[in-house]
NURO-804469 format. One record per residue: chain; x, y, z of N, C-alpha, C in turn. Coordinates in Angstrom, 1 decimal. Layout:
<guvos>
<A <X Y Z> <X Y Z> <X Y Z>>,
...
</guvos>
This chain:
<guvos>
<A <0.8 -1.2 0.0> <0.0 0.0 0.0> <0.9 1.3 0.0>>,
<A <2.0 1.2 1.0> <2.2 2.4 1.2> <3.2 2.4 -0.6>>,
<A <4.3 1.7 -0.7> <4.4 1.6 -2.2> <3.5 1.7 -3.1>>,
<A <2.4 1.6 -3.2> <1.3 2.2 -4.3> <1.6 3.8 -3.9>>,
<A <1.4 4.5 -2.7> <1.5 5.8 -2.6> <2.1 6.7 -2.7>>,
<A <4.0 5.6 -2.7> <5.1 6.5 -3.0> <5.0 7.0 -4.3>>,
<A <4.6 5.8 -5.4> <4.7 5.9 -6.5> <3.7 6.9 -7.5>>,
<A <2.3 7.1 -6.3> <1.5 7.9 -7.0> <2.0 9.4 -6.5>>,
<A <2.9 9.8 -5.6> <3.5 11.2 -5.0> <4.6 10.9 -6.5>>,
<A <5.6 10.3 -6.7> <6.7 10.4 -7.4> <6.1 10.7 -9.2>>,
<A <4.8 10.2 -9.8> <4.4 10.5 -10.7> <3.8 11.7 -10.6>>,
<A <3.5 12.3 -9.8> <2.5 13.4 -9.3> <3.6 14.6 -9.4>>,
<A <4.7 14.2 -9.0> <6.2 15.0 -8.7> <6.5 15.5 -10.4>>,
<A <6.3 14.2 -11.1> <7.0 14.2 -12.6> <5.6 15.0 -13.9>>,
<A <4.4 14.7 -13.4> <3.8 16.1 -13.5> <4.0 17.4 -13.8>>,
<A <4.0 17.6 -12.0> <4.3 19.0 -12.0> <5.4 19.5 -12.5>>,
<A <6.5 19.0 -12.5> <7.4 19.2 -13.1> <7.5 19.6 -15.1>>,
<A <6.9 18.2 -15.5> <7.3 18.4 -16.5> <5.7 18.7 -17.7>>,
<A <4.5 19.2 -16.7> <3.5 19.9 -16.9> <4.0 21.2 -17.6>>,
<A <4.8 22.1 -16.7> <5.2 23.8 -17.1> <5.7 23.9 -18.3>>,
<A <6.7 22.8 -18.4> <7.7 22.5 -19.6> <6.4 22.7 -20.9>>,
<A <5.4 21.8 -21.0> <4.8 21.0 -22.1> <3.8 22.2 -22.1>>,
<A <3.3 22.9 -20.9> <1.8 24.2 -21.1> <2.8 25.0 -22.0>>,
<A <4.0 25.4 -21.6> <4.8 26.5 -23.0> <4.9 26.2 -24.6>>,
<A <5.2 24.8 -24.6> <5.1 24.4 -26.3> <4.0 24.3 -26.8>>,
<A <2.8 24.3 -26.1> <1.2 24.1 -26.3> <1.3 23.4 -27.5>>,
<A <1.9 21.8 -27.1> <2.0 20.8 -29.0> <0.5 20.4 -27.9>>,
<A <-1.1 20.1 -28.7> <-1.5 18.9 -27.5> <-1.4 17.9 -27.8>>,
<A <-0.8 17.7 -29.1> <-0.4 15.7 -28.9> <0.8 15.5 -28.4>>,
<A <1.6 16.1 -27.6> <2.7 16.2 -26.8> <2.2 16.0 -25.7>>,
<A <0.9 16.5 -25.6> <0.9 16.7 -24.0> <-0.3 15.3 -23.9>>,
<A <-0.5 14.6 -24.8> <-1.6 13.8 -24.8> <-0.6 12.1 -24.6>>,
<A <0.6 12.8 -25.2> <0.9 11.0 -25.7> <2.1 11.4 -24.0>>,
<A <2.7 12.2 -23.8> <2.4 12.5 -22.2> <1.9 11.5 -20.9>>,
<A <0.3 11.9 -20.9> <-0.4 11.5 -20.2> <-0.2 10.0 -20.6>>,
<A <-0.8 9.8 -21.8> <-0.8 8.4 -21.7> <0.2 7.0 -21.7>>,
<A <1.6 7.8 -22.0> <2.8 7.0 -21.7> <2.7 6.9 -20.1>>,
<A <2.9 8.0 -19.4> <2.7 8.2 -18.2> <1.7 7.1 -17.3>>,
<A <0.4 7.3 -17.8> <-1.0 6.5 -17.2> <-0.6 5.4 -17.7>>,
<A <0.2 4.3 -18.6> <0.6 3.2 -18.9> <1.7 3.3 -17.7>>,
<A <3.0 3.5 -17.7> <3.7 2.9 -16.7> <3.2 3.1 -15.7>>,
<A <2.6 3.9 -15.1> <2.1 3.7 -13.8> <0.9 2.6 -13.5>>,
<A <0.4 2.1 -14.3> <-0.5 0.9 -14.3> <0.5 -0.2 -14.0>>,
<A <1.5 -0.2 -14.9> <2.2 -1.4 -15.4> <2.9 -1.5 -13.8>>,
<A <3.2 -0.5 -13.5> <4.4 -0.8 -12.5> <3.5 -0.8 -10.8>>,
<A <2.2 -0.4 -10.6> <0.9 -1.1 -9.4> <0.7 -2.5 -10.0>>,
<A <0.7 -3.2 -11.0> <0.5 -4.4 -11.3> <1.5 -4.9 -11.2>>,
<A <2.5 -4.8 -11.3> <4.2 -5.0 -10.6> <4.1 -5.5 -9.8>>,
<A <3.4 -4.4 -8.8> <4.0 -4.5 -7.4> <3.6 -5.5 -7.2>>,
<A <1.9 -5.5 -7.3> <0.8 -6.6 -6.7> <1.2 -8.3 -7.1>>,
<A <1.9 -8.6 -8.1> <2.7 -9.4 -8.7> <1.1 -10.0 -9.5>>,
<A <0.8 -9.2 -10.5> <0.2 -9.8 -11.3> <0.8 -10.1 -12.8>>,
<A <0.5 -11.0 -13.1> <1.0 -11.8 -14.7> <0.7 -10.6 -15.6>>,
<A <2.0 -10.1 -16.1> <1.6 -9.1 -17.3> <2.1 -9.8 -18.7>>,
<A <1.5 -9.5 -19.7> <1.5 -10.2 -20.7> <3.4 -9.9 -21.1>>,
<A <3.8 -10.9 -21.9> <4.9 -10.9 -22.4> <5.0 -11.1 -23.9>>,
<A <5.5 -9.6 -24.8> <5.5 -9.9 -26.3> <6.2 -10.8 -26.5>>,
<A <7.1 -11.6 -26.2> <7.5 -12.4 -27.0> <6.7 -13.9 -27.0>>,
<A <5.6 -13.4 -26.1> <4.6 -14.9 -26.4> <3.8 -14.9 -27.3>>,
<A <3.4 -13.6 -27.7> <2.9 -13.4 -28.7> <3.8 -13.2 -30.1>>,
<A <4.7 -13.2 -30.5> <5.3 -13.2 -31.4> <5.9 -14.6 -31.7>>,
<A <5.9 -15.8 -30.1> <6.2 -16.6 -30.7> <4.5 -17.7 -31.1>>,
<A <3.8 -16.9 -30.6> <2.3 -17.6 -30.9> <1.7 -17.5 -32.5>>,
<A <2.4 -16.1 -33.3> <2.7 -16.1 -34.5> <3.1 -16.8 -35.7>>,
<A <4.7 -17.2 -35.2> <5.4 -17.7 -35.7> <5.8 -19.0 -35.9>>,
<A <5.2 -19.5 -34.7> <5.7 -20.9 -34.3> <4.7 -21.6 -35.2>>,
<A <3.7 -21.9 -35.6> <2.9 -22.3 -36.5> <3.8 -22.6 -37.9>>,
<A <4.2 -20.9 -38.7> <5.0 -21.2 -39.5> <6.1 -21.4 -39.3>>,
<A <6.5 -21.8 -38.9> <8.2 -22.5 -38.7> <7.9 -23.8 -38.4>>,
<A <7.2 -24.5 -37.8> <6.8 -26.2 -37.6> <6.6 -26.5 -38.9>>,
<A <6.2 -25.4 -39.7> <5.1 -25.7 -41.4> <6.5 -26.0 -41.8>>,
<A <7.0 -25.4 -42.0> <8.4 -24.7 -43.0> <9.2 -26.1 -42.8>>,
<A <9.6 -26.3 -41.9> <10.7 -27.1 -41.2> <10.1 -28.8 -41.8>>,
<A <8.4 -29.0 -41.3> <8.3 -29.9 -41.2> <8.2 -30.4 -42.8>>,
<A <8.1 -29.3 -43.7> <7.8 -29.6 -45.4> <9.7 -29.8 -45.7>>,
<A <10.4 -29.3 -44.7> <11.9 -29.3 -45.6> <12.6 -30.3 -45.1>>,
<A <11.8 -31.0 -43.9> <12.5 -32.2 -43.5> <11.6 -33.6 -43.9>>,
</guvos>
C-alpha cells in the first residue's frame, strides 16, 4: 500500500514538473501521448507490485510464428 502511494507522490512529482515545460510548447499531442505513456507505466508498474502476470511480447510473437516454422521445417524435412 504504502508503495502504491510512494509511487503515485513520485508520478504526481513528474507532472508537475514536467506539466510547465509541455503548457509552454502548447503541441496537444505532446501533452496527450504525455499522459498516456505516463498512465501506462504507472498501471504497469501497481501491477508490478501486486505481482500480477503481465502479458509478455515475446509470447505473442512466438504464438505467430511458431505455427509457420513447424510448417516450413516440417515440409523441408
Amino acid at each position: 500500500m504504502w508503495k502504491v502511494i510512494g509511487l503515485l507522490l513520485v508520478s504526481a512529482a513528474i507532472v508537475q514538473f514536467e506539466y510547465s515545460h509541455l503548457k509552454k510548447i502548447r503541441n496537444r499531442m505532446d501533452r496527450w501521448s504525455f499522459a498516456v505513456l505516463l498512465g501506462v507505466g504507472l498501471m504497469l508498474s501497481i501491477m508490478k507490485m501486486y505481482d500480477v502476470p503481465l502479458f509478455n511480447p515475446l509470447q505473442a510473437i512466438e504464438f505467430i510464428y511458431k505455427p509457420i516454422y513447424e510448417n516450413v521445417f516440417n515440409r523441408v524435412l
